[in-house]
N, C-alpha and C positions, 0 to 999 in steps of 0.2 A: 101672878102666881109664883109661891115658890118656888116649884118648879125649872122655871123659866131663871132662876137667879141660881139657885143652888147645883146646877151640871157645868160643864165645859161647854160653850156655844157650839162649838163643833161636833161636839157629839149630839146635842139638841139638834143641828140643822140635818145630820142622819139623819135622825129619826122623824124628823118633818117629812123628807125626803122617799123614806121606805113607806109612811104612811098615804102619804098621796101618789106616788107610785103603784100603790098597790089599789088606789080606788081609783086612778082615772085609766094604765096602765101604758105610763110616760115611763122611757127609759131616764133615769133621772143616777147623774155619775156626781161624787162627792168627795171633792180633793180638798183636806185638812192640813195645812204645813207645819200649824205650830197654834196654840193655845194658850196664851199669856191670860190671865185672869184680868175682867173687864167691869168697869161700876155695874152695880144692878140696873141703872136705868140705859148704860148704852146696850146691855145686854137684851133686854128686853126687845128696846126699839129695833137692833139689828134680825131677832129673833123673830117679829111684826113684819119687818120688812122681808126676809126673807119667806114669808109664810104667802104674802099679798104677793108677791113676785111672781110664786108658785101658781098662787090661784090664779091670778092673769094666762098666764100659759095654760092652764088646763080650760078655763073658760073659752079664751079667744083668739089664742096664739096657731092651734091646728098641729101644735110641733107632735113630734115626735122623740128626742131627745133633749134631754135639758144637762147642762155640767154646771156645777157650784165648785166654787173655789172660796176659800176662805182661810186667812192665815190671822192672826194677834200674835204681835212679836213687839217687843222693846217700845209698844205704848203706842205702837201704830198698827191700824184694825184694814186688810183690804178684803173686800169679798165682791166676791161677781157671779151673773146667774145668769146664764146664757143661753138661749135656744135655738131651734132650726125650724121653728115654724114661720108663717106668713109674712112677720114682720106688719110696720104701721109707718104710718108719717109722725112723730113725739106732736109736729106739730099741729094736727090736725084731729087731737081726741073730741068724741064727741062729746056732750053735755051727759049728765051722770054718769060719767064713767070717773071714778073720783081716785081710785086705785092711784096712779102714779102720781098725782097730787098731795094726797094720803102720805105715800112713801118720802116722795121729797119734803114735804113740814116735819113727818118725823125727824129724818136727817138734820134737816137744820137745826132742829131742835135741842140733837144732842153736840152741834157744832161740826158735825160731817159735812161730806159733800155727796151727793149722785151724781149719775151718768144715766141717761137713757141713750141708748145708739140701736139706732132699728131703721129700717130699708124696705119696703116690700118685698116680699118673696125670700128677703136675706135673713131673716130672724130676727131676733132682739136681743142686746147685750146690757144689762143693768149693772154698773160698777160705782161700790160705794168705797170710801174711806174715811176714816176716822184717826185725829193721831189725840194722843192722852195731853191739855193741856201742861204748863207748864208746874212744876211746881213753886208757886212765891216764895217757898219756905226756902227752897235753893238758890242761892246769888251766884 
C-alpha cells in the first residue's frame, strides 16, 4: 500500500503502536532517533515485521509493556521491539505458529538480520538490522 512507502517508517511504527495499544491496552513506548529515507520494499518488510512482532505479544506474550526502538541513519536500519511478558524457548516454537519464521524470511529477504532473545518469564527482545548495500556505481 502506498501508504506504507510514502510516510517516514517511524512515524508509521507510531501509529502501529497507538493502534494496537489502544485495542489490546499494552503499554507500548516509541523511541525514534533519526529517519533516513529507506527503499519501498525495506520499508515495507521492516513495517510487516514490526506489525507481526506486535501481534505475537498481544496474542501470547501476557506482556504488559512493550519499547520499540527504531533509528535509519547514514544507510544503516536498527530496530528492536521488546517486552516484559512470559518470554519462550526461540527454540522450542510449536508447529503453526509461523510468525517468527514469517519475520526472519522477510529479513533475509531484504538482506537484513534478526535476533530473537527470549527466556521464560524474562520477555522477549527482537532486534533487527539492515545496512543499505553498497553502491557499484562508487569505487
Amino acid at each position: 500500500p502506498s501508504e506504507l512507502v510514502d510516510g517516514k517508517l517511524g512515524d508509521l511504527i507510531r501509529q502501529l503502536a497507538a493502534i494496537i495499544a489502544n485495542r489490546t491496552g499494552l503499554g507500548i513506548s516509541v523511541r525514534v532517533e533519526s529517519q533516513d529515507p529507506l527503499p519501498p520494499d525495506v520499508q515495507v518488510v521492516l513495517y510487516r515485521v514490526t506489525q507481526e512482532a506486535l501481534n505475537n505479544v498481544a496474542l501470547h506474550a501476557s506482556a504488559t509493556q512493550v519499547e520499540i526502538y527504531f533509528s535509519s541513519q547514514s544507510g544503516r536500519v536498527e530496530l528492536s521491539i521488546q517486552d516484559d511478558g512470559r518470554g519462550f524457548d526461540p527454540e522450542l516454537i510449536e508447529l503453526g505458529h509461523l510468525g517468527l519464521s514469517i519475520m526472519n524470511d522477510r529479513i533475509q529477504g531484504i538482506g537484513g538480520s534478526i535476533e530473537t532473545i527470549s527466556q521464560k518469564k524474562n520477555g522477549t527482545l527482537i532486534k533487527v538490522s539492515w545496512d543499505r548495500p553498497p553502491d557499484p556505481q562508487v569505487l
